[in-house]
C-alpha positions in Angstrom: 0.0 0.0 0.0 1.1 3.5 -0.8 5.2 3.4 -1.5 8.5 4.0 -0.1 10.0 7.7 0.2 11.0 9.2 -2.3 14.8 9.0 -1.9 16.9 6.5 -1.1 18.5 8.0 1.8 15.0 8.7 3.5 14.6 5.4 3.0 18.0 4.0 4.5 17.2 6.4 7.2 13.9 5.3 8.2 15.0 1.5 8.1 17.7 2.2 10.1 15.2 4.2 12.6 12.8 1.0 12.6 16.0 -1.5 13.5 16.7 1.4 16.6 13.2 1.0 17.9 13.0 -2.7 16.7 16.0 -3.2 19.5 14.7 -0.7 22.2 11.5 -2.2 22.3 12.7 -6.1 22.3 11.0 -7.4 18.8 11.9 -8.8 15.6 10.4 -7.4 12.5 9.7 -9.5 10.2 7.6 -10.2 6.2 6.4 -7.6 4.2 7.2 -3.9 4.4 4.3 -1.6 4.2 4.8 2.0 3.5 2.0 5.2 3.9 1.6 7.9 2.1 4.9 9.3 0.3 6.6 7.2 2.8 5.6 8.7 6.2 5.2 5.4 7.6 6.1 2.0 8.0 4.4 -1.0 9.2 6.0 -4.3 9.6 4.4 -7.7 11.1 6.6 -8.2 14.3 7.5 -10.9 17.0 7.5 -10.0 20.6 8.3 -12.5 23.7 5.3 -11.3 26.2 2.4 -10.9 23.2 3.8 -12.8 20.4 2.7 -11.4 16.9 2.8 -7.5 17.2 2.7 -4.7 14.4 5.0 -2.3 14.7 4.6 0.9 13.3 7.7 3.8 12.6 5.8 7.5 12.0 8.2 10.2 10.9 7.6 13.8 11.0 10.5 16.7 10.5 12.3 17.0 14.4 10.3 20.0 14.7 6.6 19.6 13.6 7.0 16.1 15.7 4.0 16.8 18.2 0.6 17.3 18.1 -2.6 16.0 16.8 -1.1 12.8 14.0 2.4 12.1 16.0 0.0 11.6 19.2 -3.2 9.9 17.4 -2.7 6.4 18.2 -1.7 7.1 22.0 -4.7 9.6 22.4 -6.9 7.2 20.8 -6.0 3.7 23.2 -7.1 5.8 26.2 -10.3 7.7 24.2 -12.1 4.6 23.2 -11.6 1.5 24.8 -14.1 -0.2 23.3 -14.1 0.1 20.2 -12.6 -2.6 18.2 -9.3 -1.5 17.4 -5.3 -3.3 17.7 -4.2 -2.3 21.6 -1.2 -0.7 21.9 1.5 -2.2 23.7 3.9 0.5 23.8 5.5 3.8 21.6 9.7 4.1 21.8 10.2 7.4 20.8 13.8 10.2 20.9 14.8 8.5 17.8 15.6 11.3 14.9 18.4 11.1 12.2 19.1 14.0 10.1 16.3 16.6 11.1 14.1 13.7 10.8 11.9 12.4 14.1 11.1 9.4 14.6 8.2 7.4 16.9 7.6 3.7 17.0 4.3 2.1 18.0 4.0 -1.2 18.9 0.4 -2.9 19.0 -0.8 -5.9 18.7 -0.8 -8.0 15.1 -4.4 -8.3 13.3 -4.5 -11.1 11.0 -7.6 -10.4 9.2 -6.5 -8.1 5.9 -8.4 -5.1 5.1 -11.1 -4.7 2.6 -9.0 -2.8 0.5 -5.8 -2.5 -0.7 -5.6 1.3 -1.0 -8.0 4.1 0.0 -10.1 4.3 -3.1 -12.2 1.2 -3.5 -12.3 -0.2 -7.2 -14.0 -3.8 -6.6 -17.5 -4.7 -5.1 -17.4 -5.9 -1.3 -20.0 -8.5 0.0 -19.8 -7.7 3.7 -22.1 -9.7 6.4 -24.7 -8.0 8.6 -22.8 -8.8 11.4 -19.8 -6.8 9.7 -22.0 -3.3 9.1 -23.6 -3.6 12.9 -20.1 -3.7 14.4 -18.9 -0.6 12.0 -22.2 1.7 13.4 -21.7 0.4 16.8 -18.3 1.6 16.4 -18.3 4.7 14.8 -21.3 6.0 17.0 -19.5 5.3 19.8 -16.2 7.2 18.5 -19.3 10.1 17.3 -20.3 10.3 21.3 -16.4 10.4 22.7 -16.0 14.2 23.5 -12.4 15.3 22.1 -10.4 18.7 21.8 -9.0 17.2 18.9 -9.4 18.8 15.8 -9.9 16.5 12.3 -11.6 19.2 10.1 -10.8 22.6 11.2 -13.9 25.1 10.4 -11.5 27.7 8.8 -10.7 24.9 6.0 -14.1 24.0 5.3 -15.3 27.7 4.5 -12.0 28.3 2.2 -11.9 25.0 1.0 -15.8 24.5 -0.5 -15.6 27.4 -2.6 -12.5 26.3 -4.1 -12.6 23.0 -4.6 -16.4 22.2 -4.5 -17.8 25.4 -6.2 -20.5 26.0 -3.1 -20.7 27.9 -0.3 -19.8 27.0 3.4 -22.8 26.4 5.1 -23.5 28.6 8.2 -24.4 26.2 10.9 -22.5 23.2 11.4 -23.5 20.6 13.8 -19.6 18.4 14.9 -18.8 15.0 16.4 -16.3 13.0 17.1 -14.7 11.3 14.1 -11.9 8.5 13.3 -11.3 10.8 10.1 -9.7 8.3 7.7 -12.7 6.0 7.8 -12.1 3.8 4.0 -11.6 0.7 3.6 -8.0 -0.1 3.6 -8.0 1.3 7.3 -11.3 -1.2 8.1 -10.7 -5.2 8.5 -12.7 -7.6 6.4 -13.1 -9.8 10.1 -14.7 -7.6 13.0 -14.3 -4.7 11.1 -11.3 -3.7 13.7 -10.3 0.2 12.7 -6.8 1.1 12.3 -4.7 4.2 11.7 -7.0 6.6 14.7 -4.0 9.3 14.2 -6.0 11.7 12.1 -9.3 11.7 14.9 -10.7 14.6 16.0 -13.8 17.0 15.9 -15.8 16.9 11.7 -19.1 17.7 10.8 -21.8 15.3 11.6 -21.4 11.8 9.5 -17.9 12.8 8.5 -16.7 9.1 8.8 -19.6 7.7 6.8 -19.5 10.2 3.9 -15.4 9.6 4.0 -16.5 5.6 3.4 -18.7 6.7 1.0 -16.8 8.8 -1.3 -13.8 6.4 -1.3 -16.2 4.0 -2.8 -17.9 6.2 -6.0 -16.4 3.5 -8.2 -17.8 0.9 -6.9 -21.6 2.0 -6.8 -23.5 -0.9 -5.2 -20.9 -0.9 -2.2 -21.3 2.7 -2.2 -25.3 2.2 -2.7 -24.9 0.0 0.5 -23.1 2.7 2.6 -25.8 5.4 1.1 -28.6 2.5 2.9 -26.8 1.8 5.7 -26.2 5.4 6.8 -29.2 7.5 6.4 -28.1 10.8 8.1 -26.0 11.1 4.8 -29.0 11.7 3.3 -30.1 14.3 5.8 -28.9 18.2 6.3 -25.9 17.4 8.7 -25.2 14.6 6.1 -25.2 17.1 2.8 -22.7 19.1 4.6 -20.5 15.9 5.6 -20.5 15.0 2.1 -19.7 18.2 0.9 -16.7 18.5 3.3 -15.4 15.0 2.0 -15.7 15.8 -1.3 -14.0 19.1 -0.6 -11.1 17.7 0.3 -10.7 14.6 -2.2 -11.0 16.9 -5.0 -7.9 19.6 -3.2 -6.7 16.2 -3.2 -7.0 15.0 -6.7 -6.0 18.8 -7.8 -2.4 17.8 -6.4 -2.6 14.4 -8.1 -3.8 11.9 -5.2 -6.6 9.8 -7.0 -7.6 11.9 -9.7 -9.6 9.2 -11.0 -12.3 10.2 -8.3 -12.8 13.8 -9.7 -15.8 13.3 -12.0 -17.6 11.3 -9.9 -17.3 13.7 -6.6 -18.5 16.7 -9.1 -21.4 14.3 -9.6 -21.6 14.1 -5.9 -21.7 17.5 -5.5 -24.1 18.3 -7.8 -26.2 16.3 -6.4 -26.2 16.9 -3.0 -26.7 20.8 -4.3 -30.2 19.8 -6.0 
């Protein structure tokens, strides 16, 4: 998923950073690298002698942005919702930094289901059990009714950013909740679903998550018909708004080049949620 950084050296540097924390923290990487976005992070299957099979998980940042709401997402997250269905964490090793470069491991434990999806935008048709969509609303209202100070979509964005890159108007009232705030499939399981990546959660519109889920699934319309059925507020005032945000931001996102093949259908999106 997603690819290495872009130079070799940022590469040798971030290995390097893993085998530090790898050592500090008593486990033995092992498998398949997997990268995030433009390399920021890297998750490797690991072994540990008190909880066996772990994950652990490098995050890099430059030495002085590392701080704040994505370096401290996953540790904020463990003691916000407890019950939600998520990998515990076991423990973060962090004063690692190489060349301006920060660095913070995060060791949790190993989920051996795979995710629905390979990358954010969804291409293929998922047949998901009841069972699976019950323990996702379960889930996500309960992450909706955690009160946070943590910020996902800041409100200054949203009234810049809809102009620009939806061609509508900010609306005037918006109603916020609690949101993971990178709700897609490649961050839900195809078993449970158990949630990963929490780093990005914080305060969004209403039905932020859901309209996320839905919008990373436009090319795959009857999953994306499914999401629209199993999530009614999208289709509600707060949910308008949600959608609008989302689409908002993949299409600042497409402008820069991240999944451009999502552009027509979130102008669809927009234009209908605008009629």
């Amino acid at each position: 998923m997603y690819s290495p950084p872009t130079t070799p050296a940022d590469e040798h540097r971030a290995l390097a950073a893993q085998q530090e924390a790898s050592a500090a923290l008593g486990v033995t990487v092992e498998g398949q690298r997997l990268w995030g976005y433009q390399g920021r992070t890297l998750g490797q299957k690991a072994h540990y002698p008190d909880h066996g099979a772990c994950w652990l998980r490098l995050i890099s940042a430059p030495a002085e942005q590392a701080k704040g709401k994505l370096w401290e997402g996953t540790k904020d997250a463990a003691a916000a919702f407890p019950g939600v269905r998520k990998p515990a964490l076991y423990g973060i090793r962090d004063g690692i930094e190489r060349d301006g470069t920060a660095y913070r491991a995060e060791l949790t434990a190993y989920i051996d289901s795979p995710t629905c999806a390979p990358e954010p935008v969804l291409t293929g048709e998922l047949e998901l059990p009841e069972t699976w969509w019950k323990s996702l609303h379960t889930d996500l209202e309960t992450i909706a009714a955690t009160p946070t100070e943590r910020v996902a979509v800041r409100r200054q964005w949203i009234d810049r950013a809809l102009p620009q890159h939806a061609g509508v108007q900010a609306p005037s009232g918006i109603e916020w909740a609690t949101a993971h705030g990178d709700c897609h499939f490649a961050n839900l399981t195809t078993s449970g679903p158990t949630l990963l990546d929490f780093e990005g959660f914080g305060l969004a519109p209403v039905g932020y998550d859901p309209a996320l889920l839905y919008a990373y699934s436009l090319l795959a319309p009857q999953t994306a018909a499914r999401i629209r059925a199993e999530f009614p507020i999208l289709d509600s005032p707060a949910g308008h708004t949600a959608l609008l945000v989302v689409a908002a931001d993949l299409l600042q996102s497409a402008s820069r080049g991240d999944h451009p093949e999502l552009t027509e259908p979130l102008r669809t999106l927009v234009a209908s949620v605008m009629h």
